[in-house]
C-alpha positions in Angstrom: 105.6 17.3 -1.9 105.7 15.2 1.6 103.0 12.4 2.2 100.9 12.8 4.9 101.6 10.7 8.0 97.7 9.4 8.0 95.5 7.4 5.3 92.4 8.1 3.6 89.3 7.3 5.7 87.4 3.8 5.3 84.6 3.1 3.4 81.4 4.6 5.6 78.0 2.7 6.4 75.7 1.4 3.8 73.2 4.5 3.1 69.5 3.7 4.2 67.1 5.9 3.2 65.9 8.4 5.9 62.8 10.0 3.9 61.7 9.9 0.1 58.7 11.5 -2.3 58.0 10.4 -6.0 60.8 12.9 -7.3 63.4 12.8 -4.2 65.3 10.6 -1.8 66.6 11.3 1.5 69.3 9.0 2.5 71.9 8.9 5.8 74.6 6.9 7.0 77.2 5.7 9.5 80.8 7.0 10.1 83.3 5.4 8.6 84.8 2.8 11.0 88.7 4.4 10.7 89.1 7.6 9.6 92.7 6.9 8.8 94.3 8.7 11.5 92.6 12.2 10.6 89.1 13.9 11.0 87.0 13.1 7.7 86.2 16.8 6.2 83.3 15.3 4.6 81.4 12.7 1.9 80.6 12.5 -1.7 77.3 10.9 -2.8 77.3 8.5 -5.8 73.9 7.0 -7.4 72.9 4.6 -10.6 70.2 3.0 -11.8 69.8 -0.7 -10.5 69.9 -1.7 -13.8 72.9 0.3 -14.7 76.9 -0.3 -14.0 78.0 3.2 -14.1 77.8 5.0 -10.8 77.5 8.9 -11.1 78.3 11.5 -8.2 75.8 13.6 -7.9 76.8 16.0 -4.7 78.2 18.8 -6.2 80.5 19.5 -3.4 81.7 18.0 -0.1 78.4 17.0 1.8 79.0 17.9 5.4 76.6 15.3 8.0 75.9 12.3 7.3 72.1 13.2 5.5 71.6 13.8 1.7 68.8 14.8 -0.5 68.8 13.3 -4.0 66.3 14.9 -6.2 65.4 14.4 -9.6 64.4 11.3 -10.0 62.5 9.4 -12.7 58.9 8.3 -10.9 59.0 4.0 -10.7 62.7 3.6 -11.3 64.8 1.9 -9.0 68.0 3.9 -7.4 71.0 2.6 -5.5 73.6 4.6 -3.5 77.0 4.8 -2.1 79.1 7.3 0.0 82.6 8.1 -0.1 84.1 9.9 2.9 87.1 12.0 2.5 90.1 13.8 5.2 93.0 15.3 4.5 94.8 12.2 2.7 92.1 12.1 0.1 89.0 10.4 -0.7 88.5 6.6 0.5 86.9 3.8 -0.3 83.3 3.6 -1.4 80.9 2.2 1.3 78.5 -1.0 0.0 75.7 0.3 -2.4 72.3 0.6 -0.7 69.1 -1.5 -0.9 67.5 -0.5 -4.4 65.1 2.1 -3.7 61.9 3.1 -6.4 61.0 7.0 -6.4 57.3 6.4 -5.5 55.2 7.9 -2.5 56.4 7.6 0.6 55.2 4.9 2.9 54.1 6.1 6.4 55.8 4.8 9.4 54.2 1.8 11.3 53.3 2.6 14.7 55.4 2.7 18.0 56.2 -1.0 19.1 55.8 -1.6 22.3 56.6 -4.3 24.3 54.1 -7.6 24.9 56.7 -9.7 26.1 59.9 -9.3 28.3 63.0 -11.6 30.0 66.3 -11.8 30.8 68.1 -12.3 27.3 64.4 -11.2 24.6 62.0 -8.8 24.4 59.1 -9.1 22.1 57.7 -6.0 20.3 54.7 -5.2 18.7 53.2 -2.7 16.3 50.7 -1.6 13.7 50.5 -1.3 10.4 51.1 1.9 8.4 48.4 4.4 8.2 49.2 4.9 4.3 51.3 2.0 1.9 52.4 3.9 -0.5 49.9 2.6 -2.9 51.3 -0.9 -2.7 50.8 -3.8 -0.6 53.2 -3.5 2.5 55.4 -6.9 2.1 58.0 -6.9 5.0 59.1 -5.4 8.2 62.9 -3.9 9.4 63.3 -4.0 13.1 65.9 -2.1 14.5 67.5 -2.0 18.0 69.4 0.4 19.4 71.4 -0.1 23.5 70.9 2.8 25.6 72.4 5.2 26.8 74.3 5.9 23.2 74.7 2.9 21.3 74.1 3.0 17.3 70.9 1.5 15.6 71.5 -1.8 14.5 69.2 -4.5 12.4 67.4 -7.0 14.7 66.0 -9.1 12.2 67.9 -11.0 9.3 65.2 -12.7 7.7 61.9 -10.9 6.3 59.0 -10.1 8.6 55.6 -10.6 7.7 53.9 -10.0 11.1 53.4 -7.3 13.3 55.4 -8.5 16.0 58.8 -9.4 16.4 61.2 -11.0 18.8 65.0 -9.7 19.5 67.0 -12.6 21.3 70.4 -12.4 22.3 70.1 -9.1 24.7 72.1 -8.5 27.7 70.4 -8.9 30.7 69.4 -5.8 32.6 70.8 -3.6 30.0 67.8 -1.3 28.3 66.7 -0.9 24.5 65.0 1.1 21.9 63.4 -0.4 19.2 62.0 1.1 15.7 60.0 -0.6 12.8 60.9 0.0 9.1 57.9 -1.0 6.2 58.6 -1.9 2.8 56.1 -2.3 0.0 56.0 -4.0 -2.6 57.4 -1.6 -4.8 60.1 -1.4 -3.2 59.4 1.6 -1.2 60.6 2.1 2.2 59.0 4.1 4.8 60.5 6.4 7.7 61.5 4.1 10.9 58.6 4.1 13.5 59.0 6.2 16.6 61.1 4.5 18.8 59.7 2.7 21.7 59.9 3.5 25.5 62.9 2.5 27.2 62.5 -1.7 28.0 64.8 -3.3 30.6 65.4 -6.8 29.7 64.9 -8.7 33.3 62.9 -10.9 35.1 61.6 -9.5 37.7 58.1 -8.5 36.1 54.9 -7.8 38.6 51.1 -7.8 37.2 49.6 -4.7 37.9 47.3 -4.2 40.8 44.3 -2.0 41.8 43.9 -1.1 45.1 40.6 1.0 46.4 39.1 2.2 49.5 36.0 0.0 50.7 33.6 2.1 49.8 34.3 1.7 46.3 33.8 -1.6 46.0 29.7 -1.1 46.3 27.6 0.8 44.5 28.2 4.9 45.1 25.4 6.5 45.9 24.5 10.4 45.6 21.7 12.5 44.5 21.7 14.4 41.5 23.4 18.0 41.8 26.2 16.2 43.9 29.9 15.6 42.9 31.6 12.2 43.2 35.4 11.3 43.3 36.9 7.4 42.5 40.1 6.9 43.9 42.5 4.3 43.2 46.0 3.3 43.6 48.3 0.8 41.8 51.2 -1.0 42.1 53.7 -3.5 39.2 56.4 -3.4 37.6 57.4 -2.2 35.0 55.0 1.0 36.4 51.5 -0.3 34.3 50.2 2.4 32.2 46.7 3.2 32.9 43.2 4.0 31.1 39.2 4.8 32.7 36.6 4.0 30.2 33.0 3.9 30.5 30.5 2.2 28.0 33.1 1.1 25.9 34.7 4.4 25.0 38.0 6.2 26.8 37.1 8.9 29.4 37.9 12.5 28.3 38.3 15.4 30.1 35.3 18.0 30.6 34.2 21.0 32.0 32.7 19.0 34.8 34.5 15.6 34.4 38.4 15.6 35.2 40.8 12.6 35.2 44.2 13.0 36.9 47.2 10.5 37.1 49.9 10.2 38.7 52.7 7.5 38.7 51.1 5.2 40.8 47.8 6.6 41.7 44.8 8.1 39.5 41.6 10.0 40.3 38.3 10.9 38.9 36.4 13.7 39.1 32.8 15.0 38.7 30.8 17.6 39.3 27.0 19.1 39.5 26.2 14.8 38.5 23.0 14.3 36.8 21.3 10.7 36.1 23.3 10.2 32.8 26.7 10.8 34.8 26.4 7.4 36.7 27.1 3.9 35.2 29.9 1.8 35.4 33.2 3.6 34.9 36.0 0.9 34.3 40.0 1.5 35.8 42.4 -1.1 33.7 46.2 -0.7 34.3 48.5 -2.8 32.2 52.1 -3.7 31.7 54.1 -6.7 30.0 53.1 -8.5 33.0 49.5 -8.7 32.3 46.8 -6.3 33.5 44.4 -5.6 36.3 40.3 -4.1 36.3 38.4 -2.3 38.9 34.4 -1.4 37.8 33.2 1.6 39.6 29.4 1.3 40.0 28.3 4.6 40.1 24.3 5.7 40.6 23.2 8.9 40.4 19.4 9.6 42.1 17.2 12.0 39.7 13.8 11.9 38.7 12.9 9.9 36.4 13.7 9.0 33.0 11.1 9.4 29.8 8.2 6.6 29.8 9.7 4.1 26.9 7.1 4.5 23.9 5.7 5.1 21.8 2.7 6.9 23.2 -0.1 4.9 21.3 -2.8 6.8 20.7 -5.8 4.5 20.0 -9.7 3.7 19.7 -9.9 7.2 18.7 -13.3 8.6 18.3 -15.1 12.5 18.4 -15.0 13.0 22.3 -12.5 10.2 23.5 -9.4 8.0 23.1 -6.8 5.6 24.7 -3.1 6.1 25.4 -0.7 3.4 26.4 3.0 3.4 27.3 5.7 1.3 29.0 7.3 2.4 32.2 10.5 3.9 31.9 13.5 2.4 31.1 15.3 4.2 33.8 13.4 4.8 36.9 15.5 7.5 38.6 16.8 5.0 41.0 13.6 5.2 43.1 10.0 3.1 42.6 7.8 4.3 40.0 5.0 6.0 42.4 2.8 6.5 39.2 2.0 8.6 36.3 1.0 11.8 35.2 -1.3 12.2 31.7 -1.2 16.0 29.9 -3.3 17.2 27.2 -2.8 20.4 24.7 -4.6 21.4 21.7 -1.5 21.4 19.2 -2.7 25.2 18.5 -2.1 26.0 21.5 1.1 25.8 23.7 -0.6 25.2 27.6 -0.7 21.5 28.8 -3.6 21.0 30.9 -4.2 18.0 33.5 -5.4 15.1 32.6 -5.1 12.5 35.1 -2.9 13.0 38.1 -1.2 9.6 40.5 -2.0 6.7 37.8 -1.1 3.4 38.6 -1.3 1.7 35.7 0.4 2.5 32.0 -3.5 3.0 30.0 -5.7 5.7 30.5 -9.4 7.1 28.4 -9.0 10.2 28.0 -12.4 11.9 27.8 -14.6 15.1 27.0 -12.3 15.9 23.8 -14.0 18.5 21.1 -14.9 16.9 18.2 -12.6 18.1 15.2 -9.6 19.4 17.5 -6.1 18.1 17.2 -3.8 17.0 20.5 -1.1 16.3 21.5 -0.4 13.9 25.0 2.3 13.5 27.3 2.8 11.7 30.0 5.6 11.7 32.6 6.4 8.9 35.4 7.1 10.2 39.5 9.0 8.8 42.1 10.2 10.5 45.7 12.5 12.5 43.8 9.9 14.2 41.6 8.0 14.5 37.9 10.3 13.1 35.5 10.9 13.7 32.0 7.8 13.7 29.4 6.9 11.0 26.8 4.9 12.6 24.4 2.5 11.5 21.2 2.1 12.2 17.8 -0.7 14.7 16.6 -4.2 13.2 16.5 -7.6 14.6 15.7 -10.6 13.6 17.8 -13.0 12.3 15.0 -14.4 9.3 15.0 -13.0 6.6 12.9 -16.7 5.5 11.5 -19.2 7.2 9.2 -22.5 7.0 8.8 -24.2 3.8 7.3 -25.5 3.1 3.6 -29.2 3.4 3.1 -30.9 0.0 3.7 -31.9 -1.5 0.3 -35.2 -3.0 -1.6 -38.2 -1.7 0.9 -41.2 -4.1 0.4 -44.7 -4.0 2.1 -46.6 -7.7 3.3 -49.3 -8.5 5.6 -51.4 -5.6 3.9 -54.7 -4.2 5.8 -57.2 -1.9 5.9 -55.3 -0.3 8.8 -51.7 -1.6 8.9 -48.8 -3.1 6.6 -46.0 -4.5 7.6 -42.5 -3.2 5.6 -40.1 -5.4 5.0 -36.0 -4.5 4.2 -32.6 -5.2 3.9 -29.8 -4.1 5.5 -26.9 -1.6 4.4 -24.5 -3.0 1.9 -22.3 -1.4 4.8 -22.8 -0.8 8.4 -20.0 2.3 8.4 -17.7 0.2 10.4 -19.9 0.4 13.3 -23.1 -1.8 14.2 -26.2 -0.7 13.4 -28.3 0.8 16.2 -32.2 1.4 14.8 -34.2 2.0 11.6 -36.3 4.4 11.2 -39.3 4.1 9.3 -41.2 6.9 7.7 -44.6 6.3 5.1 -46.0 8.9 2.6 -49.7 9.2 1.8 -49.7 9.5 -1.9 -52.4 11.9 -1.6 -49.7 14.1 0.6 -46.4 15.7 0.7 -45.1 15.1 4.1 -43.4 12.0 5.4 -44.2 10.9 8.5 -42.3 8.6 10.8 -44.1 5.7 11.6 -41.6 4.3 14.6 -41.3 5.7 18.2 -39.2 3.2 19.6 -36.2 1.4 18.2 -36.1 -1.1 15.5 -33.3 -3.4 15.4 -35.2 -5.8 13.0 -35.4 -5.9 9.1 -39.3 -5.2 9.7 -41.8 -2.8 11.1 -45.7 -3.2 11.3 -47.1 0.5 10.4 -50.4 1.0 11.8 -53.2 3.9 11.9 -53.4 3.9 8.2 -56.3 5.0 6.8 -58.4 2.5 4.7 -58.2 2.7 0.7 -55.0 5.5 1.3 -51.6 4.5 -1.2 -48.7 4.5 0.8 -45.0 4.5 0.2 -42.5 3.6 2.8 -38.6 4.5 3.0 -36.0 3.5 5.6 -33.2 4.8 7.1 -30.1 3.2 8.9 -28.8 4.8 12.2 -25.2 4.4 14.0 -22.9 5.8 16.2 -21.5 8.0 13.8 -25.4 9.4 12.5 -28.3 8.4 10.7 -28.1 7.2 6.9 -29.5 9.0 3.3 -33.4 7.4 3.2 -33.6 4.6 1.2 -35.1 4.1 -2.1 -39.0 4.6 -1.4 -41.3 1.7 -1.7 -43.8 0.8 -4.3 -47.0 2.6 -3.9 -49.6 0.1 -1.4 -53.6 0.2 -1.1 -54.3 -0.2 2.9 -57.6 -2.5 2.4 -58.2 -6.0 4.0 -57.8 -9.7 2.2 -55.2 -9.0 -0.7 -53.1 -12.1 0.5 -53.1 -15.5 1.1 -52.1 -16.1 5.1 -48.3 -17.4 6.3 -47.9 -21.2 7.0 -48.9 -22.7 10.7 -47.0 -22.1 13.4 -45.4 -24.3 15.9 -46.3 -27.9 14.1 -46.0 -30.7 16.8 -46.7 -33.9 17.6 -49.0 -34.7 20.6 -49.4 -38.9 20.7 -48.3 -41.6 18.5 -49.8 -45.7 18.7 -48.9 -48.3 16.2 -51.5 -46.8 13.5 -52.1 -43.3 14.2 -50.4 -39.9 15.4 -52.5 -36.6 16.8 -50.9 -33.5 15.9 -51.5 -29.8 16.6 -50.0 -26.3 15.6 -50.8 -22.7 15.8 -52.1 -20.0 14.1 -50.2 -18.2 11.5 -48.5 -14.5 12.6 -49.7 -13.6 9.1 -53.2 -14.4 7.6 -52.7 -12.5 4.6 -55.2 -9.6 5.9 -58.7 -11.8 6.6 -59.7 -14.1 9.0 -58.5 -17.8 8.6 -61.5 -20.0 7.5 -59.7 -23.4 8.2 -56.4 -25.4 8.0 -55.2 -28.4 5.3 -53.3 -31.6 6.0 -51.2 -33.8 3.8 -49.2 -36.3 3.9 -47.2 -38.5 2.1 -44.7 -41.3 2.2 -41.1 -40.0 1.8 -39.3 -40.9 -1.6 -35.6 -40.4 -2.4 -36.7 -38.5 -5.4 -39.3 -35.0 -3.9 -40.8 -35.1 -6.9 -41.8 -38.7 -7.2 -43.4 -38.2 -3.9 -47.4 -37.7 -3.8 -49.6 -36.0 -1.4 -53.2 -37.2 0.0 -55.5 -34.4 1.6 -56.4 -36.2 4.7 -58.8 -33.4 6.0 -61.9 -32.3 4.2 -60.9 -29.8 1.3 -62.6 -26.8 2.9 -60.2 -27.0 5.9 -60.9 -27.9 9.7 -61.8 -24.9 12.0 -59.5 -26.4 15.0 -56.1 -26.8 14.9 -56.0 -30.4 16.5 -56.2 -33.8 14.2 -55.4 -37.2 14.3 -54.3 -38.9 11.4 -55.7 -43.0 11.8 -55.0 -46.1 9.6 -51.4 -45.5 9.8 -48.7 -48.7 8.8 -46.9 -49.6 12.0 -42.9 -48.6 11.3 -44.2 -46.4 8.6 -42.4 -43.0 8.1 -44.5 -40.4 6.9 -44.4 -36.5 5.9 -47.2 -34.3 7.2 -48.4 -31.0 5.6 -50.3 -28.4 7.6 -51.7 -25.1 5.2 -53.9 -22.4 6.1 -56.8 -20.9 4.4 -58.3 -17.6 4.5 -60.1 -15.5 2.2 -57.8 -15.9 -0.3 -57.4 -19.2 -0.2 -54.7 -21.7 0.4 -51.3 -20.7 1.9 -48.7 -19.3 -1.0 -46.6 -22.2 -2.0 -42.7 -22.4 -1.8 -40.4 -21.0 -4.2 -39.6 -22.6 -7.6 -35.7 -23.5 -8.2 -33.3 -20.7 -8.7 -32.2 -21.0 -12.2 -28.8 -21.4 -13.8 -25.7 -21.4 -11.1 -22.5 -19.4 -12.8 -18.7 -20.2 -11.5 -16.5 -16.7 -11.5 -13.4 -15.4 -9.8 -11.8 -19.1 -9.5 -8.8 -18.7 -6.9 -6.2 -21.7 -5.5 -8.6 -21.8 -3.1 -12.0 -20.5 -3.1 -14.9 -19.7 -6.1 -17.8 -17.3 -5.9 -20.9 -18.5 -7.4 -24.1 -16.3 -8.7 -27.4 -17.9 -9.8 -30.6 -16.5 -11.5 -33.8 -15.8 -8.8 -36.4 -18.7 -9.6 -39.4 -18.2 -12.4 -41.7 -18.2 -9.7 -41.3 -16.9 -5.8 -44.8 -19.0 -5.0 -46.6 -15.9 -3.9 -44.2 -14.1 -1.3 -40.8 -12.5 -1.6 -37.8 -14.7 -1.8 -36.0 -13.4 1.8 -32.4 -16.1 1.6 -31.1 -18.3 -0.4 -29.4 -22.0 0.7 -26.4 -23.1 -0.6 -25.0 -26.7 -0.6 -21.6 -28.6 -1.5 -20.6 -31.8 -2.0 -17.3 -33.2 -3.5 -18.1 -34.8 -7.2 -19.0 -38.5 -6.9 -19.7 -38.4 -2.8 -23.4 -37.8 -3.0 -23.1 -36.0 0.3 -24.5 -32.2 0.4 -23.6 -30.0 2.9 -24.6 -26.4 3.9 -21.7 -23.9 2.6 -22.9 -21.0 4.1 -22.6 -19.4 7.9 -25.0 -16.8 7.6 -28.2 -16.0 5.7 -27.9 -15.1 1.8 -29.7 -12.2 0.9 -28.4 -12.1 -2.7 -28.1 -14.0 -5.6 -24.7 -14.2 -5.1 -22.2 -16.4 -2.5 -18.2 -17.0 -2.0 -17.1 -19.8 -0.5 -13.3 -20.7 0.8 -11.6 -23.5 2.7 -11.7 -26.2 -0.2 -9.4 -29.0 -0.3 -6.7 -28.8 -2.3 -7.0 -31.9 -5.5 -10.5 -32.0 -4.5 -13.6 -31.4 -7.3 -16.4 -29.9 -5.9 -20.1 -29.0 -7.3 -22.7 -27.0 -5.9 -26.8 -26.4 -5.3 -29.0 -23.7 -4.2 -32.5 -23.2 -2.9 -34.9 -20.1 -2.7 -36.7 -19.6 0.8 -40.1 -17.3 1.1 -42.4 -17.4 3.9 -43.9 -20.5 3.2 -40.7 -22.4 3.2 -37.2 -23.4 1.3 -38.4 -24.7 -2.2 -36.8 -27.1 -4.5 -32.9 -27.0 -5.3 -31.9 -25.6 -8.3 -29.5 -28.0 -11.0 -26.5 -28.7 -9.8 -23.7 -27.1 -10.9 -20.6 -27.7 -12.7 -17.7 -29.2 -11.1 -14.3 -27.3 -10.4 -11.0 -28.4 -8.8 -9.9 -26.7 -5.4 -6.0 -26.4 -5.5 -4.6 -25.3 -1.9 -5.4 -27.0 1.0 -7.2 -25.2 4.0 -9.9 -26.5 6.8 -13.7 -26.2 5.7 -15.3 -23.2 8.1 -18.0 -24.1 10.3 -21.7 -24.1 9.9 -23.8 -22.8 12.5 -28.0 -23.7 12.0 -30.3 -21.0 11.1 -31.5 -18.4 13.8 -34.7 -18.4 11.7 -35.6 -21.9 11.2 -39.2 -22.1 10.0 -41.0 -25.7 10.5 -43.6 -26.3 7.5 -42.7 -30.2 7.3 -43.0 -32.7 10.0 -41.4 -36.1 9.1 -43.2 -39.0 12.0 -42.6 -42.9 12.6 -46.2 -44.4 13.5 -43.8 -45.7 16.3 -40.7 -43.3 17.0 -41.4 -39.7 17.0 -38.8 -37.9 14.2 -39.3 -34.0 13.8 -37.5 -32.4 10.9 -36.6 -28.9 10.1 -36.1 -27.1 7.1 
């Protein structure tokens, strides 16, 4: 047989995979460099194991292309390949065995490079990461080049790439390129190359982009709403930039009204039928590897306008009124805010009626609301381009936020007479969150079975004189609160009282005073009692003593005679020059001598400890001398200062008192007195001591609206007046 004038073919590229799944590999190759002098029929496809030595063909015939499938595979072993390429002389040699390549899921392409840098002899290419890694950390890029119009891809890179961006050197100038980006995990796994990038020129001659616009573009467009607008713009570099309008961050897309055209070196935008939410700043950016350029189109579209910015506060609600508040709105319709206008609806109903109409300020009362119905508000801002949109509020019931007071408490009767008594009370434990306007009084004849009011005018005070009672008649007497929200349950009635004359003994003097002083005497005066205890006063009483620093140890001298004086004028004589002395002034009526003070309160109990307060309680004295107990004192001094100090700000009714601000370390201990009509008696023992813990400023103490002046303390010399 004759020997063919030709040889067998060369070996053909190394294989590189072109696609792969867990079970199969796609892999393609090069042309043999010679086909030994005749057309190569076609290949034959060999594959081992990396870790193997024997190599076993597995295309079952001749493979015509230069793509083959090899399928399957064990998942996470590592394949190599060859290919053999075979004419008409036979079979040549084998081509250089592939990269080792694990059957695992494919990795995803990385992105398109494109180019961020470009001269004469490199270009710079950049890309992103694959969308999937296969399941394995991507650990290395393969760039690959490719001269255009029909040259072969080649490897660009020799070393590995850990980056997203690469630079090929040693290009030709003005000759153009493709580039594509191969991943690799670390499994091994290879991923498809990238789409190949635009066309890039390497040369010199780059130009930044530029953005040229008509004048009119470069201020604010104005139209009204309903109109259409149009932004023009052409631009100019090289290589031609590419081109992109966004507006508040995010890409411009193409609408049924909006429309964005390009052309090579121009661009427009389109909108039509614009409303207020259409305008804004719509940003042109045109780029190449030169740099880039921006032009911001301020657009302004001239509506009505926007929503008032709320909420719509709905406040100080009560049965026929509240308040609304808002803030102006955010956008303003391009126009001055001419002022407001306030709706109302019943939210069972769906017609808005007028409220207020041309408001110039962002508060308004709405008024004559039905006590029990629920609204709803709105209210919308104007300008010269109309009513804009509506802010509107939350549901809410017109009721007032206040009920009706608690009955006042412990209805006593003083000051009895044969025609009148005077009832004394105290006020609601609470007011219904609203002051309290009158009392109303209202007696009972125990011999009847009506009750009667006793009060045609307003009482704001914690008493009431009854009168037109009829002599030797029982009465009972019950109270009741009023505010703006009603009038209370009665109180608890009264004890049962006998309208006859002289049951009691009278108040204390009013007014005490001093009129002169010499070296060895002092003239005083006063005035008559308010009460005197339902008889005529007979005469008055004076004492005095020299002051002790223990009350007790003090004693008291009856200066006048012991059936009283009849004027209410004296002059005390014999008097130490630079003396102090305490002067007594008592009244007598029928009864006798004025009721005396109250006795101590008894024990003082510490509860309810805290960092930095302590409420204290005490037991009501033995003895009230005569009249009701109306307030309790109370007094504090730190242990060991000997310094007392009022603790309370208002009058104590109770036997019971809280007291805050303490400093923190400090130990603190505690008195109280029992006032009646005659005066404040005695303090009570002092307590025990307790530590405060936080630290916080002691309140303020204001003096008593009620002071009553039963002791005057003189100097023969310097006149001193003291009140208790």
């Amino acid at each position: 047989m004759a020997a063919y004038p030709f040889k067998v073919p060369g070996p053909p590229g190394t294989p590189s995979v072109v696609a792969f799944t867990k079970d199969s590999i796609t892999i393609g190759w090069n042309e043999p460099v010679s086909d030994g002098g005749n057309e190569v029929i076609g290949y034959h496809v060999e594959r081992k194991e990396r870790s193997g030595i024997i190599w076993h063909r597995i295309s079952n015939s001749l493979v015509k292309g230069n793509i083959f499938k090899s399928s399957g595979l064990e998942d996470g072993v590592a394949y190599e390949f060859r290919v053999l390429a075979e004419n008409m002389a036979g079979i040549g040699k084998p081509s250089k065995a592939s990269e080792a390549i694990l059957a695992l899921d494919p990795v995803d392409p990385p992105g398109q490079p494109i180019p961020i840098f470009v001269n004469n002899s490199a270009i710079t290419v950049q890309w992103t990461k694959p969308a999937y890694d296969g399941g394995f950390k991507i650990t290395g890029y393969t760039v690959e080049k490719r001269e255009l119009p029909a040259g072969r891809w080649m490897r660009a890179n020799f070393t590995n790439i850990i980056e997203t961006a690469f630079t090929v050197s040693g290009l030709a100038q003005d000759t153009s390129y493709e580039f594509r980006v191969i991943a690799r995990n670390s499994a091994g796994a290879v991923s498809m190359p990238s789409e190949p990038s635009d066309p890039i020129t390497c040369k010199d001659n780059i130009i930044e982009p530029r953005i040229m616009v008509d004048a009119i573009f470069k201020d604010i467009v104005l139209l009204k709403a309903g109109e259409s607008f149009k932004l023009e713009a052409d631009i100019a570099g090289q290589p031609t930039p590419s081109m992109a309008w966004t507006k508040d961050g995010k890409e411009v897309e193409n609408t049924m009204k909006l429309e964005v055209r390009f052309t090579e070196l121009t661009t427009i935008l389109t909108n039509k039928d614009s409303v207020r939410s259409d305008g804004g700043e719509f940003v042109l950016t045109a780029t190449n590897v030169g740099g880039f350029a921006k032009h911001i189109f301020n657009v302004k579209v001239l509506d009505r306008p926007g929503p008032p910015i709320g909420p719509l506060k709905v406040s100080d609600v009560t049965a026929d009124n509240c308040v609304l508040t808002w803030a102006p709105p955010a956008d303003d319709g391009g126009a001055k805010i001419e002022g407001y206008v306030v709706e109302k609806r019943e939210s069972s109903r769906l017609v808005w009626t007028n409220v207020v109409s041309g408001l110039q300020v962002t508060q308004h009362k709405v008024t004559k609301l039905l006590k029990g119905n629920e609204y709803i508000f709105r209210v919308m801002a104007v300008n010269k381009y109309g009513l804009g949109e509506s802010l509107e509020s939350e549901p809410t019931i017109a009721d007032n936020p206040y009920v009706k007071p608690d009955p006042p408490e412990n209805p006593e009767v003083t000051a009895i007479t044969k025609d009148s008594m005077v009832v004394m009370w105290q006020a609601p434990r609470s007011d219904g969150g609203t002051p309290i306007t009158n009392y109303s009084i209202e007696r009972k004849d125990r011999a009847g079975l009506r009750w009667v009011k006793c009060n045609t005018r307003k009482v704001k005070d914690l008493q009431f004189k009854a009168t037109g009672l009829t002599t030797g008649h029982e009465y009972e007497f019950r109270i009741f609160a009023e505010n703006a929200a009603g009038v209370s349950v009665p109180s608890v009635p009264s004890l049962f009282y006998r309208a006859t004359d002289g049951l009691y003994k009278p108040g204390a003097p009013c007014n005490p005073r001093i009129l002169d002083t010499t070296k060895s005497s002092i003239t005083i005066a006063w005035n008559k009692p308010v009460y005197n205890g339902g008889s005529e006063i007979t005469g008055y009483i004076v004492e005095t003593c020299i002051p002790s620093e223990k009350e007790e140890e003090e004693e008291w001298t009856i200066v006048t005679p012991k059936e009283g004086l009849l004027a209410t004028l004296f002059t005390l004589t014999n008097l130490k020059e630079n003396q102090e002395y305490k002067i007594n002034i008592s009244a007598i009526n029928s009864e006798g001598v004025v009721s005396e003070k109250p006795q101590p309160p008894g024990k003082i109990t510490l509860k309810d400890v805290t960092k930095n307060s302590v409420t204290l309680s005490w037991e009501k004295p033995e003895h009230d001398g005569g009249s009701r107990v109306g307030c309790y004192v109370v007094e504090i001094q730190p242990k060991g200062v000997d310094k007392w100090t009022q603790a309370m700000i208002s009058l104590i009714t109770d036997q019971t008192f809280k007291t805050t601000g303490l400093e923190p370390g400090m130990e603190y201990e505690y008195r109280v007195y029992a006032e009646n009509i005659v005066g404040i008696g005695k303090a009570s023992k002092v307590s025990e001591g307790h530590i405060a813990r936080d630290p916080c400023d002691p309140p303020g103490v204001p003096s008593s609206s009620e002071s009553r002046l039963q002791i005057v303390t003189v100097l023969a010399t310097t006149l001193t007046v003291n009140q208790s």
